[in-house]
C-alpha positions, 0 to 999 in steps of 0.5 A: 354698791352691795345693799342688804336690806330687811336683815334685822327687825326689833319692836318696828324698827328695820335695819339695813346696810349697804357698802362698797369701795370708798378712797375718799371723804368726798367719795363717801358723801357721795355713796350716801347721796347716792344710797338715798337716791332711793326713796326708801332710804332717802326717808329713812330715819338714820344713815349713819356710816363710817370709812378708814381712808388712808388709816383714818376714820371718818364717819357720820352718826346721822342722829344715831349718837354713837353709831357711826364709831361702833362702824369705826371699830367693826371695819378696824378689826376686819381691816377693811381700809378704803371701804364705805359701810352704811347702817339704816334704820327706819324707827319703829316707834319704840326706843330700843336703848343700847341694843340700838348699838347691838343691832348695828354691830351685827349688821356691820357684822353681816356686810362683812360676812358678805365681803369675805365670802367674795374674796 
């Protein structure tokens, strides 16, 4: 499990995202479990997350509505299949409207980075 956390900040909102290998739907309910056994995450307001298991996404918003397919879309254009990638974001108390997606876009986009540079 790769975690990179504190990577964006906007109006009191943080974001972080965590990821690592995932064959299943089971497996990645169970990375989830895991991820929120730290406190930090585990209180968190959203843990929304997508995987491409076998070709097929499956994914969870978390609350996020619309979250967990801007993931989908990410990890199909990287190609990245059989891999788990989890945006948090603790609410900061002011709704950042559609830049909510912008953010999850780059944080996606930083894991990705983080993926490339150890292949």
């Amino acid at each position: 499990m790769r975690v990179l956390d504190g990577i964006i900040s906007d109006r009191g909102s943080k974001y972080a995202v965590a990821g690592g290998p995932c064959a299943t739907e089971d497996a990645a309910k169970a990375f989830v479990k895991e991820l929120k056994r730290q406190k930090k995450f585990a209180k968190a307001t959203h843990n929304s997350w997508a995987c491409l298991i076998a070709g097929e996404p499956v994914k969870n918003d978390d609350g996020e509505a619309g979250a967990g397919m801007v993931i989908v879309r990410m990890l199909e254009r990287a190609g990245l299949h059989d891999h788990i990638v989890v945006v948090t974001r603790w609410f900061g108390g002011k709704h950042l409207g559609g830049d909510r997606f912008r953010h999850v876009q780059e944080a996606v986009r930083i894991y990705l980075e983080t993926v490339s540079d150890r292949a």
